[in-house]
N, C-alpha and C positions, 0 to 999 in steps of 0.2 A: 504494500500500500504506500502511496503518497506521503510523506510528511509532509504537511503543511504549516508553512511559517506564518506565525499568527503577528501582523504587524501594531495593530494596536487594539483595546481594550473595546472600541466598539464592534470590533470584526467579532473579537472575541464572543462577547454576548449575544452577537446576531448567530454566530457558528456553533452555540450550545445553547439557544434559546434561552437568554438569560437575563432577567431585567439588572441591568448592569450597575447602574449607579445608582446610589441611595440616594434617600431625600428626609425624609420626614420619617420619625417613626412612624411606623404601622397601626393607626385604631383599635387596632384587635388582633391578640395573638392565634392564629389558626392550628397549632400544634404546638399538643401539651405534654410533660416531659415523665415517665413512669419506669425511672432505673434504666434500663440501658431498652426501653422501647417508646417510641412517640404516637401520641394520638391525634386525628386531626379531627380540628372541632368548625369544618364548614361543612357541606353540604356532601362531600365523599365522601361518607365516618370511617374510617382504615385507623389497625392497628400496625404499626411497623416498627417492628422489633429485629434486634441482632444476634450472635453468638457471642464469646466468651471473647472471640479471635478479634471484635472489633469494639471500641470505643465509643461511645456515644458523646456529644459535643451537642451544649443547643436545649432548645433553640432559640433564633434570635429573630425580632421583628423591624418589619421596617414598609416603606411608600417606595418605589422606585416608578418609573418610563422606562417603557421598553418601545420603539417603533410606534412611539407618540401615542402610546397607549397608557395608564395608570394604573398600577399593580400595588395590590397591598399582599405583603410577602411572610413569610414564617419559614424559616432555614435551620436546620439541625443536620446531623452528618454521624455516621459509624466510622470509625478512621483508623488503619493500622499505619505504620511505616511508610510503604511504598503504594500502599491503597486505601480505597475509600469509598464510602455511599453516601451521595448528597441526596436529600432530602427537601423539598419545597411543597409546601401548600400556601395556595395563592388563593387572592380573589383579585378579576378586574372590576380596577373598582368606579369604574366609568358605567360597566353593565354593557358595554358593546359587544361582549360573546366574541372577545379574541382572543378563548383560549381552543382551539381549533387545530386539533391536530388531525384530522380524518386523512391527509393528507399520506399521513406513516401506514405501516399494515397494521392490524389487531397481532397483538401476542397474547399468549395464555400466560406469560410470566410478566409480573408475578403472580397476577390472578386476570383471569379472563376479565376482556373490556381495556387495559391498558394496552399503548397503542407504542411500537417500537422507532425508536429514530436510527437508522443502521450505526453502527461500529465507525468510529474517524479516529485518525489519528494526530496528533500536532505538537507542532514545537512551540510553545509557551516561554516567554522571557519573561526575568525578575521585574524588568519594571512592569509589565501587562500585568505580574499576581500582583503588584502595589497598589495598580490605580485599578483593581478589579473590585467589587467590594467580595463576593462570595469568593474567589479564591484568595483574598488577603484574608479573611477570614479561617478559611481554611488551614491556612501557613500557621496563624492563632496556634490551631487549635492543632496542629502537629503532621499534616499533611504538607507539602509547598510542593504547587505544580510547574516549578520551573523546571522546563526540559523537556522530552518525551513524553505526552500525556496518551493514553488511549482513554477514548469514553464511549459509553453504550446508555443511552436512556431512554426511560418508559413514561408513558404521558397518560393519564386519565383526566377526564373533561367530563362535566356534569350535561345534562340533556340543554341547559343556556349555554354554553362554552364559557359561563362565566365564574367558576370554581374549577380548579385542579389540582393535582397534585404530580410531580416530577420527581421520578428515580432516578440519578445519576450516577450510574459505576465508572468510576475512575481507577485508574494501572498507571503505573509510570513507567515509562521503559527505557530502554536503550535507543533503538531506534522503531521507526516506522516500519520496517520490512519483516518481523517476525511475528505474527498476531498472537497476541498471550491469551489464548483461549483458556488455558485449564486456570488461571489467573482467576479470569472475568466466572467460571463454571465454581470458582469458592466461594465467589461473592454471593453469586446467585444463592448457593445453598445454604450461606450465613444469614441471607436476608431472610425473616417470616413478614407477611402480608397478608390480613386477616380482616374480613368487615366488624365493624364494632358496634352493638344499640346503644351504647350506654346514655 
Protein backbone atom coordinates (compact mmCIF):
# COMPACT_ATOMS: atom_id res chain seq x y z
CA UNK A 1 0.00 0.00 0.00
CA UNK A 2 0.78 3.70 -0.47
CA UNK A 3 2.16 5.70 2.24
CA UNK A 4 0.73 8.79 2.27
CA UNK A 5 2.36 11.90 3.54
CA UNK A 6 -0.12 13.74 5.52
CA UNK A 7 0.89 17.41 5.00
CA UNK A 8 -1.11 19.32 7.26
CA UNK A 9 -3.78 18.82 10.15
CA UNK A 10 -6.77 19.76 7.84
CA UNK A 11 -5.93 16.96 5.30
CA UNK A 12 -5.47 15.04 8.21
CA UNK A 13 -9.17 15.36 9.76
CA UNK A 14 -10.68 15.30 6.25
CA UNK A 15 -8.46 11.72 5.73
CA UNK A 16 -9.97 10.09 9.15
CA UNK A 17 -13.20 11.98 9.20
CA UNK A 18 -12.29 13.95 12.08
CA UNK A 19 -13.63 17.04 13.50
CA UNK A 20 -10.31 18.55 13.96
CA UNK A 21 -10.15 21.47 15.84
CA UNK A 22 -11.61 22.39 19.01
CA UNK A 23 -13.64 25.17 20.17
CA UNK A 24 -15.80 25.35 22.99
CA UNK A 25 -16.49 22.70 25.36
CA UNK A 26 -19.14 20.38 24.52
CA UNK A 27 -22.95 21.00 26.36
CA UNK A 28 -23.03 17.53 27.09
CA UNK A 29 -20.95 14.72 27.65
CA UNK A 30 -22.08 11.62 25.25
CA UNK A 31 -19.82 8.91 26.94
CA UNK A 32 -19.70 7.81 30.38
CA UNK A 33 -16.80 6.33 31.81
CA UNK A 34 -17.32 2.56 33.87
CA UNK A 35 -13.51 1.13 34.61
CA UNK A 36 -11.96 0.40 31.71
CA UNK A 37 -15.59 0.38 29.43
CA UNK A 38 -17.53 3.60 28.13
CA UNK A 39 -21.16 4.09 27.66
CA UNK A 40 -22.63 6.32 25.21
CA UNK A 41 -25.58 8.31 26.52
CA UNK A 42 -27.16 9.67 22.98
CA UNK A 43 -29.38 8.13 20.81
CA UNK A 44 -26.90 4.72 19.99
CA UNK A 45 -26.99 3.39 23.71
CA UNK A 46 -23.57 0.91 23.17
CA UNK A 47 -21.48 -0.53 25.75
CA UNK A 48 -17.64 -0.50 24.80
CA UNK A 49 -15.42 -2.18 26.74
CA UNK A 50 -11.76 -3.60 26.42
CA UNK A 51 -9.27 -6.38 27.78
CA UNK A 52 -6.73 -6.31 30.29
CA UNK A 53 -4.06 -5.67 27.03
CA UNK A 54 -5.54 -2.05 26.61
CA UNK A 55 -5.90 1.15 28.72
CA UNK A 56 -8.71 3.10 28.85
CA UNK A 57 -8.17 7.04 28.80
CA UNK A 58 -11.23 9.54 28.74
CA UNK A 59 -13.28 10.65 28.13
CA UNK A 60 -13.15 14.17 27.11
CA UNK A 61 -15.74 16.69 25.62
CA UNK A 62 -15.71 19.33 23.40
CA UNK A 63 -17.75 21.62 20.11
CA UNK A 64 -15.53 21.31 17.07
CA UNK A 65 -16.38 22.02 12.79
CA UNK A 66 -15.67 19.76 10.67
CA UNK A 67 -16.50 20.64 6.73
CA UNK A 68 -18.43 23.72 8.13
CA UNK A 69 -20.50 21.46 9.91
CA UNK A 70 -20.93 21.68 14.19
CA UNK A 71 -20.02 18.78 16.07
CA UNK A 72 -20.52 18.21 19.68
CA UNK A 73 -17.85 15.41 20.55
CA UNK A 74 -17.09 12.88 23.48
CA UNK A 75 -13.46 11.12 22.90
CA UNK A 76 -12.13 8.31 25.02
CA UNK A 77 -9.57 5.70 23.71
CA UNK A 78 -8.15 1.91 24.85
CA UNK A 79 -4.31 2.57 24.35
CA UNK A 80 -1.22 0.17 24.42
CA UNK A 81 2.28 1.02 23.24
CA UNK A 82 2.36 1.00 19.66
CA UNK A 83 -1.71 0.68 19.42
CA UNK A 84 -4.99 1.87 20.11
CA UNK A 85 -8.87 2.26 19.82
CA UNK A 86 -10.39 5.75 19.43
CA UNK A 87 -13.55 6.05 20.46
CA UNK A 88 -16.06 9.15 19.45
CA UNK A 89 -19.65 9.62 20.19
CA UNK A 90 -20.87 12.72 18.48
CA UNK A 91 -23.94 14.77 17.82
CA UNK A 92 -24.28 17.34 14.87
CA UNK A 93 -25.28 19.77 16.53
CA UNK A 94 -26.69 21.89 13.74
CA UNK A 95 -29.37 18.71 13.01
CA UNK A 96 -28.23 18.68 9.34
CA UNK A 97 -27.89 14.75 9.34
CA UNK A 98 -24.03 14.95 8.33
CA UNK A 99 -23.31 12.03 9.86
CA UNK A 100 -23.74 9.85 6.68
CA UNK A 101 -21.60 7.36 6.04
CA UNK A 102 -23.86 4.83 3.75
CA UNK A 103 -21.30 5.60 1.41
CA UNK A 104 -18.69 2.67 3.25
CA UNK A 105 -20.10 -1.16 3.07
CA UNK A 106 -22.01 -2.51 6.26
CA UNK A 107 -19.78 -4.62 8.51
CA UNK A 108 -20.86 -7.19 11.10
CA UNK A 109 -17.86 -5.91 13.21
CA UNK A 110 -18.24 -4.92 15.78
CA UNK A 111 -21.84 -5.43 15.75
CA UNK A 112 -24.19 -5.41 12.64
CA UNK A 113 -25.31 -1.94 11.24
CA UNK A 114 -21.77 -0.32 11.68
CA UNK A 115 -20.41 0.79 8.52
CA UNK A 116 -16.58 0.19 7.45
CA UNK A 117 -14.07 2.88 6.05
CA UNK A 118 -11.21 0.60 4.33
CA UNK A 119 -7.64 0.19 5.99
CA UNK A 120 -5.13 3.45 4.94
CA UNK A 121 -2.09 3.98 5.74
CA UNK A 122 0.11 7.30 6.44
CA UNK A 123 2.81 9.10 7.59
CA UNK A 124 1.96 11.57 10.38
CA UNK A 125 4.54 14.22 11.57
CA UNK A 126 5.10 15.63 15.02
CA UNK A 127 3.90 18.82 14.24
CA UNK A 128 0.39 17.43 12.58
CA UNK A 129 -0.03 15.40 16.29
CA UNK A 130 0.58 19.00 17.84
CA UNK A 131 -1.95 21.15 16.08
CA UNK A 132 -4.22 17.98 15.90
CA UNK A 133 -6.58 18.09 18.89
CA UNK A 134 -7.48 14.16 19.15
CA UNK A 135 -4.02 12.86 18.34
CA UNK A 136 -2.40 15.41 20.77
CA UNK A 137 -4.60 14.05 22.91
CA UNK A 138 -3.65 10.82 22.20
CA UNK A 139 0.24 11.50 22.72
CA UNK A 140 -1.51 12.75 26.45
CA UNK A 141 -2.45 9.82 27.10
CA UNK A 142 0.50 7.43 25.92
CA UNK A 143 -0.13 6.71 22.26
CA UNK A 144 1.84 9.45 19.79
CA UNK A 145 1.16 8.93 16.19
CA UNK A 146 4.03 10.23 14.75
CA UNK A 147 5.37 8.06 11.91
CA UNK A 148 3.61 5.06 10.21
CA UNK A 149 0.17 5.16 11.23
CA UNK A 150 -2.21 2.24 9.96
CA UNK A 151 -6.20 2.93 10.76
CA UNK A 152 -9.30 0.88 10.06
CA UNK A 153 -12.74 2.60 11.35
CA UNK A 154 -16.25 1.75 11.90
CA UNK A 155 -19.07 4.30 11.70
CA UNK A 156 -22.72 3.88 13.15
CA UNK A 157 -25.21 6.61 12.27
CA UNK A 158 -28.72 6.85 13.97
CA UNK A 159 -31.88 6.63 11.29
CA UNK A 160 -31.36 11.32 11.22
CA UNK A 161 -27.58 10.88 10.57
CA UNK A 162 -27.52 13.14 13.36
CA UNK A 163 -25.89 10.89 16.30
CA UNK A 164 -22.94 8.48 15.84
CA UNK A 165 -20.50 6.92 17.10
CA UNK A 166 -16.68 6.16 15.56
CA UNK A 167 -14.30 3.17 16.15
CA UNK A 168 -10.82 3.93 15.37
CA UNK A 169 -8.20 1.18 15.29
CA UNK A 170 -4.90 2.55 15.16
CA UNK A 171 -1.14 0.35 14.44
CA UNK A 172 1.88 2.01 14.16
CA UNK A 173 4.38 0.79 11.87
CA UNK A 174 7.31 0.71 10.18
CA UNK A 175 6.23 1.37 6.81
CA UNK A 176 3.20 1.21 4.55
CA UNK A 177 4.17 -1.98 2.56
CA UNK A 178 3.45 -4.68 5.17
CA UNK A 179 -0.34 -4.70 6.34
CA UNK A 180 -0.26 -5.73 10.03
CA UNK A 181 -3.22 -7.74 9.84
CA UNK A 182 -2.80 -10.12 12.96
CA UNK A 183 -2.13 -6.49 14.72
CA UNK A 184 -5.51 -4.94 13.75
CA UNK A 185 -7.40 -9.11 14.32
CA UNK A 186 -6.15 -8.24 18.48
CA UNK A 187 -7.63 -5.30 18.42
CA UNK A 188 -10.67 -6.59 17.17
CA UNK A 189 -10.80 -9.25 19.63
CA UNK A 190 -9.84 -6.97 22.68
CA UNK A 191 -12.80 -4.80 21.74
CA UNK A 192 -16.57 -6.00 23.20
CA UNK A 193 -19.55 -3.95 21.70
CA UNK A 194 -22.77 -4.43 23.28
CA UNK A 195 -26.34 -2.47 23.07
CA UNK A 196 -27.05 -1.13 26.55
CA UNK A 197 -31.00 -0.13 28.02
CA UNK A 198 -29.83 1.27 30.91
Amino acid sequence: MTCRKILSAVTLASTLCLAGFAGAQAPNSMLARYGNEFRTLHTLPLRIGADDSLTAAGPTDRSAVFNDVPFDISLAAFIADDQAIMVHAEQVADGSGAANYTRYELSEWPIPGFRLKPLDCLEVSAEIVNSEHDLAWLREHGFNQAGVIWIEQYFLSDDSFNNEVVISLLVRGSDCDAEPASRFAELRSALQVHPHHD
